[in-house]
N, C-alpha and C positions, 0 to 999 in steps of 0.2 A: 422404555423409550428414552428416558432420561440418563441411564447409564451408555444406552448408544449413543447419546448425542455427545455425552463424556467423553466417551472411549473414543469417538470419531476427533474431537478434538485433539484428545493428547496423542494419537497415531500421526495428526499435520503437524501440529508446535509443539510435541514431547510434554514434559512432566508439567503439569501445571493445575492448580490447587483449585478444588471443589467451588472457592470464594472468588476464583478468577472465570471460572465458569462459571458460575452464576449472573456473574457483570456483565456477561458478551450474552447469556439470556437477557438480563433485562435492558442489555441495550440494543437487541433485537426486538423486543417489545416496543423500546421507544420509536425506534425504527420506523415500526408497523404502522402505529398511531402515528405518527409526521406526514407517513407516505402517502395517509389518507388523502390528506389536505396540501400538499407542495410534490411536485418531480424529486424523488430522490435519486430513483434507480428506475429500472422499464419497469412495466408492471408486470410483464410475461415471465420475471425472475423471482417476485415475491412471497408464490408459492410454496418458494425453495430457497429460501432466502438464506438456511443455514449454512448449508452446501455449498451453491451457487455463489455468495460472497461473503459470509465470515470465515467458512472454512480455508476458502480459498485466498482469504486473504494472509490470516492464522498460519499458513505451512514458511511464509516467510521468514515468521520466527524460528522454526525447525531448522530453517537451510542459515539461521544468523546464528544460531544459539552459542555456538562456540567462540565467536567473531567479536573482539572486543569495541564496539560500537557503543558510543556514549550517548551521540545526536544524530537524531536521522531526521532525516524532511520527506513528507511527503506531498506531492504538489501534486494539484487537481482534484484534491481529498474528494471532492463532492459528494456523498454520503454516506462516507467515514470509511470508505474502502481502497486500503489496506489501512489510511490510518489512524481512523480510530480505532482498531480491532487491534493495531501493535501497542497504542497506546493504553489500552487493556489489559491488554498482556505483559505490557511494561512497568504498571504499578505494581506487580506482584514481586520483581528484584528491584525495583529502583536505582537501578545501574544504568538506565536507558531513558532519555527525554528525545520526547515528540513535538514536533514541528510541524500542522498540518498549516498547507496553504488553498485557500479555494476563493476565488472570484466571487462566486456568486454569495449576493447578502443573505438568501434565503436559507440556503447550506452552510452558509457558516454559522448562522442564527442557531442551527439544527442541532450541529456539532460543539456549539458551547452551552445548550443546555442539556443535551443530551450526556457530555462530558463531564458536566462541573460534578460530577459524586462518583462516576466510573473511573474516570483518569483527571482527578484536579490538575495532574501535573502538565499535562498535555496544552499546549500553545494554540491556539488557534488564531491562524493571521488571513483575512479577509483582501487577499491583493491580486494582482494577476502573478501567473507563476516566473513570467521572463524578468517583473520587476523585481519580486525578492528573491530568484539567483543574481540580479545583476548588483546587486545591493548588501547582500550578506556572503559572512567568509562561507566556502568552501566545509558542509559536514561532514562526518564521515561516511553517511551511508543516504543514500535516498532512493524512494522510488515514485512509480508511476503506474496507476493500472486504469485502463479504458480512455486513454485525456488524447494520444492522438498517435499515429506511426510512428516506426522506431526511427526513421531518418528525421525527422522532426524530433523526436521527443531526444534525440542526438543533437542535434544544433540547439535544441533551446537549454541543455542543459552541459553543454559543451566547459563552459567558465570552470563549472564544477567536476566534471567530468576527465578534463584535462588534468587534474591534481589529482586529490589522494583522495576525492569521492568515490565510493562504489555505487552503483546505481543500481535498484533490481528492479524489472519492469517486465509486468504479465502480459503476456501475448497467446490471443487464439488460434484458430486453425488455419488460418491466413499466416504465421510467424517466416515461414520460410519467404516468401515470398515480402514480405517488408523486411526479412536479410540481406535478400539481396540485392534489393533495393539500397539499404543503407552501406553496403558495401561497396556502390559504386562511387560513394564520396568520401566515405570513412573507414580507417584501421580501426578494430575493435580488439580490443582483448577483451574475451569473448567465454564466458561457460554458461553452458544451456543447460539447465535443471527441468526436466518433467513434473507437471502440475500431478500434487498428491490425489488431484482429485478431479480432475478433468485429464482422459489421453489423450485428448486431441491439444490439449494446452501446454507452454512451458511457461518458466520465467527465466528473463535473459538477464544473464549477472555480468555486467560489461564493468571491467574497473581502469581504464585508461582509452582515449580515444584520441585521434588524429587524425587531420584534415587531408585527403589525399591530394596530389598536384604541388 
């Protein structure tokens, strides 16, 4: 079971050491024990909690791995998905510092205790998301998974969006249809990667965007 769980990981985020796998178990444990007591995630997911959202969040680093990204942000973190599982993944080269941003006090509580030994390095800032893009320079890479629609999740990250952020943001089985939706306000440049582990899923890698009219 344990060598499946391995091998499932290193087939979404490629080569990654025994020692880094191990951290994304035990902060799937810390996870479990939080989830008891506070909303992290539905509970109809936690089941399958591997799968469902470490995995899922993990193939990020697969589709980044070549992509010289120094800082990325991730806003909405709310229980650590995508980013404290990149921030995991990022302690292993230390070429890569994590920005998680989440509202809520109880989730960000989660995420700095649950982080301070998994990913010392990793940031956690407790603010709403439109305040620290409007507030901080432009990173290189950020994302968003489950926080709101792409045309939304497009205006509010527009600032950054506009320059030289690339944005990677998960979308279910609804995606086409929140396309084209965002399409009737916005130019996107636009590549669509298929989810490693859901095919009804993508993630949308948008790296410049403009206002139409």
């Amino acid at each position: 079971m344990i060598g499946d769980r391995y091998a499932s990981l290193q087939a979404v985020a490629g080569v990654v050491s025994r020692e880094t796998f191990e951290r994304l178990e035990a902060f799937e444990g810390i996870f479990l024990r939080w989830a008891a007591r506070i909303n992290l995630s539905a509970p109809s997911t936690l089941n399958d909690l591997w799968t469902r959202h470490i995995l899922d969040s993990a193939q990020l680093a697969g589709i980044t791995k070549e992509g010289p990204i120094s800082h990325w942000v991730d806003i909405g973190t709310g229980g650590g998905f995508p980013g404290a599982v990149l921030a995991i993944l990022a302690e292993e080269q230390k070429t890569r510092s994590l920005s998680l941003v989440e509202s809520n006090g109880k989730k960000a509580a989660f995420l700095r205790s649950a982080l301070a030994d998994l990913a010392p390095r990793a940031e956690i800032i407790c603010e709403r998301a439109e305040d620290y893009i409007a507030e901080h320079p432009a990173p290189q890479a950020m994302s968003a998974r489950a926080l709101a629609n792409l045309s939304s999740l497009v205006s509010l990250s527009e600032p950054w969006l506009a320059r030289e952020t690339i944005g990677y943001f998960h979308k279910g089985r609804d995606y086409r249809g929140e396309l084209q939706l965002a399409h009737d306000t916005w130019n996107l440049d636009l590549i669509q990667h298929q989810s490693a582990v859901d095919v009804e899923s993508v993630i949308l890698e948008i790296r410049s965007v403009r206002r139409k009219g």
